[in-house]
C-alpha positions as protocol buffer text, in pm:
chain_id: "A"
residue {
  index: 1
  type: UNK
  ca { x: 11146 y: 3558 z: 24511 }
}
residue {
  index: 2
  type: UNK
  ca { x: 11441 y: 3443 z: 24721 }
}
residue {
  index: 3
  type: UNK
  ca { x: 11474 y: 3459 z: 25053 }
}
residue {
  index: 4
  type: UNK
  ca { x: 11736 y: 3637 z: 25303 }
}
residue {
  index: 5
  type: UNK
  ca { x: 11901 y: 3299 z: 25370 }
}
residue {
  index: 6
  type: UNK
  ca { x: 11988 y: 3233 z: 24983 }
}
residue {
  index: 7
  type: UNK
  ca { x: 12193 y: 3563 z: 25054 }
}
residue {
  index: 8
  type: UNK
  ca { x: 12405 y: 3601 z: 25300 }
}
residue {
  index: 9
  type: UNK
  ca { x: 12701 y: 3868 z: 25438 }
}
residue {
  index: 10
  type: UNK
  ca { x: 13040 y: 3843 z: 25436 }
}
residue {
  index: 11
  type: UNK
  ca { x: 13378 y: 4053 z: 25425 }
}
residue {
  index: 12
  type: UNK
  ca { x: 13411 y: 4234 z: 25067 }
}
residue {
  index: 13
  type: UNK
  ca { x: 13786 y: 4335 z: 25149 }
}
residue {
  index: 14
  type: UNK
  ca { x: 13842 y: 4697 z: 25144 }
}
residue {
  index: 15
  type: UNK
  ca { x: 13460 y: 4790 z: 25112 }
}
residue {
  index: 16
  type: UNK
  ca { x: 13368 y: 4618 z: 25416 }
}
residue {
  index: 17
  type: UNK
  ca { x: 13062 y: 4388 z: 25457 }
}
residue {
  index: 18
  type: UNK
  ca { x: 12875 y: 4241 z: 25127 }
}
residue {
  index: 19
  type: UNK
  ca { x: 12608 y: 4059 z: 25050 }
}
residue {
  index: 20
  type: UNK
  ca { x: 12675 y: 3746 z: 24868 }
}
residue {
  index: 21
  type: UNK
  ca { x: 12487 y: 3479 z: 24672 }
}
residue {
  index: 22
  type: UNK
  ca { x: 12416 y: 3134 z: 24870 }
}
residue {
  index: 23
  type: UNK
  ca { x: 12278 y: 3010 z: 24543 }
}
residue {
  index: 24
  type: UNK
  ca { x: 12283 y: 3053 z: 24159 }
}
residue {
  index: 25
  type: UNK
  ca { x: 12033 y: 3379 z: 24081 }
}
residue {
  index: 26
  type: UNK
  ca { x: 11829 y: 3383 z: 23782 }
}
residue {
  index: 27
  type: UNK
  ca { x: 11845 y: 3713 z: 23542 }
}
residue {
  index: 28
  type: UNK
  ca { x: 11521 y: 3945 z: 23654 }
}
residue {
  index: 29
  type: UNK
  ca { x: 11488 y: 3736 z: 23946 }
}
residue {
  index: 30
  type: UNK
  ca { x: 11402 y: 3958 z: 24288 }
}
residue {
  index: 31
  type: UNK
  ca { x: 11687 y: 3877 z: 24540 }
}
residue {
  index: 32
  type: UNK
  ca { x: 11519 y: 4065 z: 24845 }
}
residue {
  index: 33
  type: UNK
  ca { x: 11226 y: 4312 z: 24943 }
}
residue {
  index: 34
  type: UNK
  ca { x: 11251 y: 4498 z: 25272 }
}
residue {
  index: 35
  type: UNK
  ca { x: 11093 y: 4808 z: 25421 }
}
residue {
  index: 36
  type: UNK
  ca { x: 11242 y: 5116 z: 25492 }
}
residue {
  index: 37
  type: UNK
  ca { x: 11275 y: 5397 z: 25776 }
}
residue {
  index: 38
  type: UNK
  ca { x: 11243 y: 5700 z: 25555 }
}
residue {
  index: 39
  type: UNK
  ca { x: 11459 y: 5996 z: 25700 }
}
residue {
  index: 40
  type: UNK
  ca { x: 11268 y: 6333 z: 25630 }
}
residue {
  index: 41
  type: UNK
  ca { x: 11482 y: 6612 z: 25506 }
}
residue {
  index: 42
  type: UNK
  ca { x: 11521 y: 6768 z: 25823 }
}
residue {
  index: 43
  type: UNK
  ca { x: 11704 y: 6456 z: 25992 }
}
residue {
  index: 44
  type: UNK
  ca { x: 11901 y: 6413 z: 25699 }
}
residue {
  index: 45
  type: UNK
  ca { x: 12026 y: 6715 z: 25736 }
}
residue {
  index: 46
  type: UNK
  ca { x: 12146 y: 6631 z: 26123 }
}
residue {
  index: 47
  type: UNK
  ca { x: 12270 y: 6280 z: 25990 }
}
residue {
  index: 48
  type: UNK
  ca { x: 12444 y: 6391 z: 25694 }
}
residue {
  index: 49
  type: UNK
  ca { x: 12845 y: 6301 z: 25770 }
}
residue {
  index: 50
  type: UNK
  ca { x: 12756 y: 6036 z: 26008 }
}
residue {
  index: 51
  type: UNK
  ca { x: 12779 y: 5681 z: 25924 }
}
residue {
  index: 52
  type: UNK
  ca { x: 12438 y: 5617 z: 25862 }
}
residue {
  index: 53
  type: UNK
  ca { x: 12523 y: 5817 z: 25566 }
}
residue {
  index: 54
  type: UNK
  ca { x: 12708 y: 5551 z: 25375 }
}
residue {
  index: 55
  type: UNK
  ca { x: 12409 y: 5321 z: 25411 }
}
residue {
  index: 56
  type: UNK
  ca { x: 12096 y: 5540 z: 25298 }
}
residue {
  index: 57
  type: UNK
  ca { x: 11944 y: 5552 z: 25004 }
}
residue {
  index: 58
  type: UNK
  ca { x: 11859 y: 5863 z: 24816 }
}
residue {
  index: 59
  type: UNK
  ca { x: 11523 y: 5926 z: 24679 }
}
residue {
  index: 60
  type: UNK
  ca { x: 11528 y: 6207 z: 24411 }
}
residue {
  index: 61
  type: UNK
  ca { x: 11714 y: 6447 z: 24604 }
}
residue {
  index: 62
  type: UNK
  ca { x: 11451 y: 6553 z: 24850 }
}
residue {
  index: 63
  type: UNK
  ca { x: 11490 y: 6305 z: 25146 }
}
residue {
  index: 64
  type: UNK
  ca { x: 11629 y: 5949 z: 25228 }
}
residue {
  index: 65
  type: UNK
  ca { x: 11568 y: 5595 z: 25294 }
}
residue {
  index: 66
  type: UNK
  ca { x: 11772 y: 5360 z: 25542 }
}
residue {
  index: 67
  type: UNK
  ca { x: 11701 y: 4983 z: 25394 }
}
residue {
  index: 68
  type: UNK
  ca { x: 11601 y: 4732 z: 25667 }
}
residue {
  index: 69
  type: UNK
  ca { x: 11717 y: 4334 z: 25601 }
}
residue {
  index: 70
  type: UNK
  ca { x: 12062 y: 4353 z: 25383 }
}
residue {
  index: 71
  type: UNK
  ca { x: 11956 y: 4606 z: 25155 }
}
residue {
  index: 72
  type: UNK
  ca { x: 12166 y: 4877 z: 25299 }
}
residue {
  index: 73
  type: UNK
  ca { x: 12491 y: 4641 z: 25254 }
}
residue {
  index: 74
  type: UNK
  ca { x: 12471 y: 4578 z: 24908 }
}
residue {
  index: 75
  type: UNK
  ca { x: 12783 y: 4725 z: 24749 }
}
residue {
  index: 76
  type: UNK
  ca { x: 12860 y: 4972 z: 24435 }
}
residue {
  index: 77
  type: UNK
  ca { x: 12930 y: 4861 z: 24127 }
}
residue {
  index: 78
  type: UNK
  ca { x: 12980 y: 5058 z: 23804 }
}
residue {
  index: 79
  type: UNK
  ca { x: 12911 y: 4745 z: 23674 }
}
residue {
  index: 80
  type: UNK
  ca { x: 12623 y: 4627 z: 23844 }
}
residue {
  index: 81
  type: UNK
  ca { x: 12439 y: 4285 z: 23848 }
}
residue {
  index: 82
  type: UNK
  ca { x: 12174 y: 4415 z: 24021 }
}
residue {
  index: 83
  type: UNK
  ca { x: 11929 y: 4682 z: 24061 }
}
residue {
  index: 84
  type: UNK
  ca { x: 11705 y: 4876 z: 24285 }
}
residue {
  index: 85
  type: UNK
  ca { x: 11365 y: 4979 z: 24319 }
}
residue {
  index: 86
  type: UNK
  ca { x: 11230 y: 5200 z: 24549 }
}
residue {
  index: 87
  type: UNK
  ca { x: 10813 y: 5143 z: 24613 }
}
residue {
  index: 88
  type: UNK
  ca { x: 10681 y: 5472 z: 24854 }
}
residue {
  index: 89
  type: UNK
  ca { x: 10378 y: 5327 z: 24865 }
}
residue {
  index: 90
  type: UNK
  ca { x: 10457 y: 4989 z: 25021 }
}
residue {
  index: 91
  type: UNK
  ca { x: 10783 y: 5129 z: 25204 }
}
residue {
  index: 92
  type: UNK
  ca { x: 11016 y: 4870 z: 25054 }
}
residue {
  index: 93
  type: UNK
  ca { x: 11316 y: 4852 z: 24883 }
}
residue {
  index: 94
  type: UNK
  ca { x: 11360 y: 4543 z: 24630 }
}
residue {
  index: 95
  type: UNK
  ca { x: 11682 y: 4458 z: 24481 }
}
residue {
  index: 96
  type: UNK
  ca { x: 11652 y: 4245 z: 24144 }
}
residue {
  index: 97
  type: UNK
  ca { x: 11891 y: 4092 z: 23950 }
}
residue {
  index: 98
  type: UNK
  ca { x: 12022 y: 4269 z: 23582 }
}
residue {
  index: 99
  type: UNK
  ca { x: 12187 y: 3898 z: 23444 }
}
residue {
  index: 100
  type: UNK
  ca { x: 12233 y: 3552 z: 23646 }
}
residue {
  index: 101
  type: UNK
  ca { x: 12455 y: 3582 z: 23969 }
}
residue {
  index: 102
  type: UNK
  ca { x: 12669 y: 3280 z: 24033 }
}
residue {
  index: 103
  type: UNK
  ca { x: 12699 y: 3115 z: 24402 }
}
residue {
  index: 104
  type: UNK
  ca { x: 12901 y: 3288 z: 24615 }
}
residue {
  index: 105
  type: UNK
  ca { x: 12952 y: 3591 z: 24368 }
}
residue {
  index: 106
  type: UNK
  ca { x: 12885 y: 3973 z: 24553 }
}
residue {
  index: 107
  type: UNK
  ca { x: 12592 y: 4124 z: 24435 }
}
residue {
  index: 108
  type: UNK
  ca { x: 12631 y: 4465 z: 24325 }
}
residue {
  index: 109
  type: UNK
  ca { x: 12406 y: 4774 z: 24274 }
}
residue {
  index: 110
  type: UNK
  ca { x: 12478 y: 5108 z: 24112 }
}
residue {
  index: 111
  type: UNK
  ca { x: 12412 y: 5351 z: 24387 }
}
residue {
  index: 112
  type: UNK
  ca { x: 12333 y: 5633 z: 24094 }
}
residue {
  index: 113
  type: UNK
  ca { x: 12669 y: 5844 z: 24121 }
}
residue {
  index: 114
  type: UNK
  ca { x: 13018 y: 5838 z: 24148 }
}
residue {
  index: 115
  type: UNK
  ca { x: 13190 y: 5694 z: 24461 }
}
């Protein structure tokens, strides 16, 4: 597994912050694991329209996620090289590389809809 400081964040131009490879990334390789605050329906309700809402996760339609570490930062990509996995029994969220991610390349993850 790599660790936060073979990522880091920088400016993605128009979509804002990014995470970004310090290092080559092999395919299938997990780039981070980091808990989560899960926001119950009822508080997503109240934060739904507020920023926070470009940086949770959705789980199945029924509540939401906010990713600790970078894993709310990661951007959208129709064509990902990344994915995500969401474990409820651990808490976490780990983001894995789909194909090998050059230095200094963004690492993108299909959010699961349109943007």
């Amino acid at each position: 597994m790599l660790k936060c400081r073979d990522v880091y964040v920088a400016s993605a131009g128009k979509k804002g912050r990014g995470v970004f490879a310090r290092k080559k990334i092999k395919k299938g390789q997990t780039i981070e694991s980091a808990p989560y605050i899960e926001i119950p329906p009822k508080d997503d309700k109240k934060l739904s329209g507020t920023i926070i809402e470009s940086y949770w996760f959705e789980v199945k339609g029924k509540w939401s996620a906010l990713g600790l570490g970078f894993t709310s930062l990661y951007n959208h990509s129709e064509k990902p090289n990344a994915t995500f996995y969401i474990n409820q029994k651990s808490r976490t969220i780990r983001i894995q590389s789909t194909r090998p991610i050059a230095k200094d390349e963004e690492i993108l993850i299909n959010y699961g809809y349109e943007i």
